[in-house]
Each structure stands twice: as C-alpha cells, then as structure tokens.
C-alpha positions as CSV (number, residue, x, y, z in Angstrom):
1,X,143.7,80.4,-102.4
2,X,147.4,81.9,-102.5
3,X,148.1,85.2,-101.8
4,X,148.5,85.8,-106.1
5,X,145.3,84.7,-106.3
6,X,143.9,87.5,-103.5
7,X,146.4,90.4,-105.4
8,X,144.7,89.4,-108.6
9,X,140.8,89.2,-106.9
10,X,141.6,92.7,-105.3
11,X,142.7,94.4,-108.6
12,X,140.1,93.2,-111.2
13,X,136.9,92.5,-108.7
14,X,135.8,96.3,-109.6
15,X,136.8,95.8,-113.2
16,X,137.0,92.1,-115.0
17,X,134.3,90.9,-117.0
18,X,134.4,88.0,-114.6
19,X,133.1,89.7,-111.2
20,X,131.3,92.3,-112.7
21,X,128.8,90.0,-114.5
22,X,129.1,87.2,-111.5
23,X,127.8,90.6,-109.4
24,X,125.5,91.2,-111.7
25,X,123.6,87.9,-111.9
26,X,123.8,87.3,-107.8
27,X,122.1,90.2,-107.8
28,X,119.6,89.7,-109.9
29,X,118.9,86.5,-108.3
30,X,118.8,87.8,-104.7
31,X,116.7,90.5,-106.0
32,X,114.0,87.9,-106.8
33,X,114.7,85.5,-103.7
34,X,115.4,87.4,-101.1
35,X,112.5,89.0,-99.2
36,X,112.1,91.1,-96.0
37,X,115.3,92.5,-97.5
38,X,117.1,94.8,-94.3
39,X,115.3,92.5,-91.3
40,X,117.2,89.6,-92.9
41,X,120.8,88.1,-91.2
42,X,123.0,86.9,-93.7
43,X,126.4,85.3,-93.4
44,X,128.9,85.2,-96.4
45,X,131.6,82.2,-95.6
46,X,134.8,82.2,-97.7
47,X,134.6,86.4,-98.4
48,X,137.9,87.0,-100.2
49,X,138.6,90.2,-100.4
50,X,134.9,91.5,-99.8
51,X,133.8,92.0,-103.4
52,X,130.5,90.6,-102.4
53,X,129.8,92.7,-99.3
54,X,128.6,95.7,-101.0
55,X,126.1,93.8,-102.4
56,X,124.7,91.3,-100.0
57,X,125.0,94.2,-97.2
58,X,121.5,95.9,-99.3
59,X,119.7,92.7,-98.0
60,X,120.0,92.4,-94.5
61,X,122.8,93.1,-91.2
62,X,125.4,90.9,-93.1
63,X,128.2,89.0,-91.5
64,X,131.5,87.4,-93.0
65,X,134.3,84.8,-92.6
66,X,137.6,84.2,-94.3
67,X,140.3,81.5,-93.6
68,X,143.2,84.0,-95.2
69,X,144.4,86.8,-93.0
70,X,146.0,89.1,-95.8
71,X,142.1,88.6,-97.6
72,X,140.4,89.8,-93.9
73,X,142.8,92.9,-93.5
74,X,141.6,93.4,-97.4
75,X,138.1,92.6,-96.9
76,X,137.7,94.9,-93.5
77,X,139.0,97.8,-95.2
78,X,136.0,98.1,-97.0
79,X,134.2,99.1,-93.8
80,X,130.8,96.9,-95.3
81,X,130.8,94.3,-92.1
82,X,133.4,92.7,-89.5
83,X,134.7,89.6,-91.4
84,X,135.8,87.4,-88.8
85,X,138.9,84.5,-89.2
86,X,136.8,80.9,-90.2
87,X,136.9,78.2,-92.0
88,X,134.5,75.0,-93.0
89,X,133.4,72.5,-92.2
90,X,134.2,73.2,-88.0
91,X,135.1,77.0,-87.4
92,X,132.2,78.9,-88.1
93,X,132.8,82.3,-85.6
94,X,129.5,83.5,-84.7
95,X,127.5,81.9,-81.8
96,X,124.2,82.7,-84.0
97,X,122.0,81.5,-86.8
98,X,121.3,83.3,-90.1
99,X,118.1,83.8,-92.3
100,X,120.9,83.3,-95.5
101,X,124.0,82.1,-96.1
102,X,126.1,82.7,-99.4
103,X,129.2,80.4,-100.4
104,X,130.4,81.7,-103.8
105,X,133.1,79.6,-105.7
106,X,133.9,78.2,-102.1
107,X,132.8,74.4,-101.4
108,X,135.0,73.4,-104.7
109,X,138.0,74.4,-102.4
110,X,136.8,72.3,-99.1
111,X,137.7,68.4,-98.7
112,X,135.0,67.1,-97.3
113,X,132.0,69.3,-98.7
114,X,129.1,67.4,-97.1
115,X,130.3,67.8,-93.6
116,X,130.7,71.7,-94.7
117,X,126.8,71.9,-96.0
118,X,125.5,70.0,-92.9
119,X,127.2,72.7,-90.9
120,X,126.0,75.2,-92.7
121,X,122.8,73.7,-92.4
122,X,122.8,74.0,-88.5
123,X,123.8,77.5,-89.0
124,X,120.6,78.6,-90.3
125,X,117.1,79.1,-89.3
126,X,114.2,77.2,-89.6
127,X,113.0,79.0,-92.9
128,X,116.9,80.2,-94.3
129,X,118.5,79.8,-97.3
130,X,121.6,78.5,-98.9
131,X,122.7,80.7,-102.1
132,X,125.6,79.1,-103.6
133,X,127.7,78.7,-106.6
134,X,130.4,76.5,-108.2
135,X,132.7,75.5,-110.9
136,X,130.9,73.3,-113.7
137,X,131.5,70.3,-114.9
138,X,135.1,68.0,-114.2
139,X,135.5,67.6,-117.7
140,X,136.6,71.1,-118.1
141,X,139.1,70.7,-115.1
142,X,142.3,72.3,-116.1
143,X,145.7,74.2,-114.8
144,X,143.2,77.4,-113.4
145,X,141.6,74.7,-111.0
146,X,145.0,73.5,-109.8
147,X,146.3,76.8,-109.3
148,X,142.9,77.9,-107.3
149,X,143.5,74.7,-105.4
150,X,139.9,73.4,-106.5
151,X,139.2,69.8,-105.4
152,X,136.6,69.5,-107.9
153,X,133.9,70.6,-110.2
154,X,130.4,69.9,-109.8
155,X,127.4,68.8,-112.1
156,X,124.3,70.5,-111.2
157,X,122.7,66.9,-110.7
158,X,125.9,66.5,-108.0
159,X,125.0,69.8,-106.2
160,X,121.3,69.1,-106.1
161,X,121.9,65.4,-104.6
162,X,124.5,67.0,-102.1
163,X,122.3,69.9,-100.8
164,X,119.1,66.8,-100.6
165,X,121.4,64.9,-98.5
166,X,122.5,67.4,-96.3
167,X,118.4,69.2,-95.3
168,X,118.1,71.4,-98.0
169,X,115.6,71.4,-101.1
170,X,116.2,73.3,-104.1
171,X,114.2,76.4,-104.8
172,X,116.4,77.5,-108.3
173,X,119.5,76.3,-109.8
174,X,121.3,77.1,-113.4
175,X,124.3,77.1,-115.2
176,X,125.8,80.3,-116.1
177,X,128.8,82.1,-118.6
178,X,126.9,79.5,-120.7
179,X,128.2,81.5,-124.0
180,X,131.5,80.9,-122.4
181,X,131.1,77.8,-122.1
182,X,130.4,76.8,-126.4
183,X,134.2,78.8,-126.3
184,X,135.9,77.5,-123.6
185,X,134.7,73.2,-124.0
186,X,136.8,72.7,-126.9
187,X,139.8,74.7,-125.7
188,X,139.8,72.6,-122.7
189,X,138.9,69.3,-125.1
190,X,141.7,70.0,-127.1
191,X,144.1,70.6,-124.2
192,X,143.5,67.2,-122.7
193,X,144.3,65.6,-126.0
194,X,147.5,67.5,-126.7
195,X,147.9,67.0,-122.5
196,X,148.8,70.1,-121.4
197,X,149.0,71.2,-117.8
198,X,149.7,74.6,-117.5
199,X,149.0,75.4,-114.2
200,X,148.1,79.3,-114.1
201,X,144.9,81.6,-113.7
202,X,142.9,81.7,-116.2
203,X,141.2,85.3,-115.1
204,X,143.8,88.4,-115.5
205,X,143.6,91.9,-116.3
206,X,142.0,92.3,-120.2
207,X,142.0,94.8,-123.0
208,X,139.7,97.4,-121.9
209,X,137.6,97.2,-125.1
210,X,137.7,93.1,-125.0
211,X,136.2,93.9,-121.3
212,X,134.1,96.0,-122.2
213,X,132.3,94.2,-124.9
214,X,132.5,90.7,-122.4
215,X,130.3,92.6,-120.1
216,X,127.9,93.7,-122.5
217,X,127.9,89.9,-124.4
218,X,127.7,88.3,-120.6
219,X,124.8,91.1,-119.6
220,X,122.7,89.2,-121.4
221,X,122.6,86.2,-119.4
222,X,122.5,88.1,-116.3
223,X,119.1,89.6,-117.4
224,X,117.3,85.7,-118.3
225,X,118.3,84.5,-114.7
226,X,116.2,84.0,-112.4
227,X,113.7,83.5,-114.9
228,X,115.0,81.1,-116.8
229,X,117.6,77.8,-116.0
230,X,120.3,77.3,-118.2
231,X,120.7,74.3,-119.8
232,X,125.1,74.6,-118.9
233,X,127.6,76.5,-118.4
234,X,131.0,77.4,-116.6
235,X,129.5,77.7,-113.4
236,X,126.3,76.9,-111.6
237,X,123.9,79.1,-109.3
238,X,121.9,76.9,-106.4
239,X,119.6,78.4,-103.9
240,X,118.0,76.1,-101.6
241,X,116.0,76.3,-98.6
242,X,116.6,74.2,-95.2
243,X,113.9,71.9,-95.2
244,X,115.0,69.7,-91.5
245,X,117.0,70.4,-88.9
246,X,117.8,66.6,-88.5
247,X,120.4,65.4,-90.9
248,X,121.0,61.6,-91.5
C-alpha cells in the first residue's frame, strides 16, 4: 500500500465500521480456534500499522513483519511486539517456526501467492495454522482494488484449492460483510456497465451515526461466525492447518 493508504488505516482502525467489525469477527474466530492460548507463537506477516496486535497478542508471544517502513515506525509505537522489516514470498525475518500465522487482506497484494503460502508453510510447525483473509470475488474488482494495489480477488473455491496445493487443509472458511455484499454487487455491476474507473478508497472516515449503526447491522454477522459459513460476501475467512511438510 501507499503511504495514503497507511494515514487512512491509522486514523479509522480504532473507529470505522470496517476494522472494528473485521476485529470483531477475527476474534471470534480465534476465540474458537485457537487453543493453549499464551503458550502459542504467532507471527502476523503484512501488520500495517498494528491494528491487529492488540488482539492476536491475547493468544500467544506474538511476532510481526511489514514491508513499509512508515507502517513499522507506526506499528512499533504501539509497544504490542517488535515488528520486524519483511516481505513474501523470500524475507521472512525470524530464524523460527510459529504455532500460527495470520495474513489479513495481504496475499491479494503479492504476485506470486503460492510461492508466498508454501513459505509460510515451512514457517510453521508440525500442528500450526494458517488464519487468513481476502477480498471476494473478481467480479466486484473496482477503482478501491487498484488504489490498494490488489492483484486479485479470490473465490473461496480458489483459496481452498491454493491452500490444498500448497500443505494445508481447511479446518473453517466463510464469506463475510455478506449484508454488504446484497448493497455493494449491483453498485459494482452497474459501474462496469456505465465503465467507470475511479480509482480511489472506498473506506474513509463516516458520519458518526452511519458508523455507528454499520457496527451494530455488521455485529450481527460477527456473532454467527464461526458457527456458521456464509454462503458470500465481500471478503472471506480461511483457517487451515499444515497437513505435510513436503510440498509438490
């Protein structure tokens, strides 16, 4: 991401609608996967800013990596972990393995996104996990992915055949912001038609009330996952488990 990108994740991650709920369902899903919680090593790769830390740092001695220097200084001034300078698929900086590793809304921004999940693979022990999320669906690709510098979007049928090819088997996957998703499809439908490519972010700062009732409408979704799988969405949840430590 650009450095607007980090100014705008470092003023809303406390406030938007967007983290707040994202934060919300994570945690609600680590709550239910994650056991042994504080004899656990986790390792978030692509940090930002360190909205995350606070969170994931409940389950375990947690560890982090950033490829943006202005998002490290940001992220270490949280005082949660040492996030160290890295970057997929070939400079992970730790000389250790992990019991879990989180990617959130990272592998859409990596080329080669195999190569990055096969090294993550050989980052992790024997029995770790993978807890990931991404983008859904190419078909609402638009002027926010540009601007993010996505590469893609993913299908969870795409994420499921990319984390079997590269040693890990699904434990839970869903779609989630599905309400936002019956909104945002036909905006996104409609804008291909008409072919417009505005390329700006599609998160910025919101009416406090409008907020405040997009939490509550988006809280709901956060309480039915893990439980339940989502049919789709804007985004999509994956935890898998390392299954081989040979990859073909």
């Amino acid at each position: 991401m650009d450095r607007k990108n980090y100014d705008a994740e470092i003023s809303l991650e406390k406030y938007h609608w967007w983290y707040v709920t994202r934060r919300s369902i994570l945690k609600n899903i680590c709550d239910n996967y994650i056991k042994n919680k504080k004899e656990l090593s986790i390792l978030e790769i692509g940090c930002g800013s360190g909205g995350n830390l606070s969170l994931l740092s409940k389950y375990g001695e947690l560890y982090a990596m950033e490829s943006d220097d202005f998002a490290i200084k940001n992220a270490n001034s949280k005082k949660i972990c040492e996030v160290r300078k890295g970057m997929l698929p070939d400079n992970i900086p730790y000389g250790k393995s992990f019991d879990i590793i989180c990617l959130f809304d990272v592998l859409e921004h990596i080329q080669d996104d195999r190569l990055s999940l096969q090294t993550v693979n050989k980052y992790l022990n024997s029995d770790g996990k993978i807890i990931l999320t991404v983008p859904a669906y190419m078909f609402l690709w638009s002027g926010h992915d540009i601007a993010s510098h996505h590469k893609r979007r993913y299908t969870k049928g795409q994420i499921h055949q990319l984390l079997e090819s590269t040693g890990f088997k699904k434990s839970y996957s869903s779609y989630f912001f599905s309400i936002l998703f019956t909104i945002l499809a036909p905006i996104r439908i409609i804008q291909k038609l008409l072919d417009r490519k505005n390329v700006r972010h599609d998160i910025k700062r919101e009416n406090s009330i409008l907020n405040y009732l997009m939490i509550k409408i988006f809280s709901i979704e956060s309480k039915l996952l893990p439980y339940f799988s989502l049919p789709f969405g804007v985004s999509i949840v994956t935890i898998a488990d390392k299954k081989s430590n040979i990859l073909e």
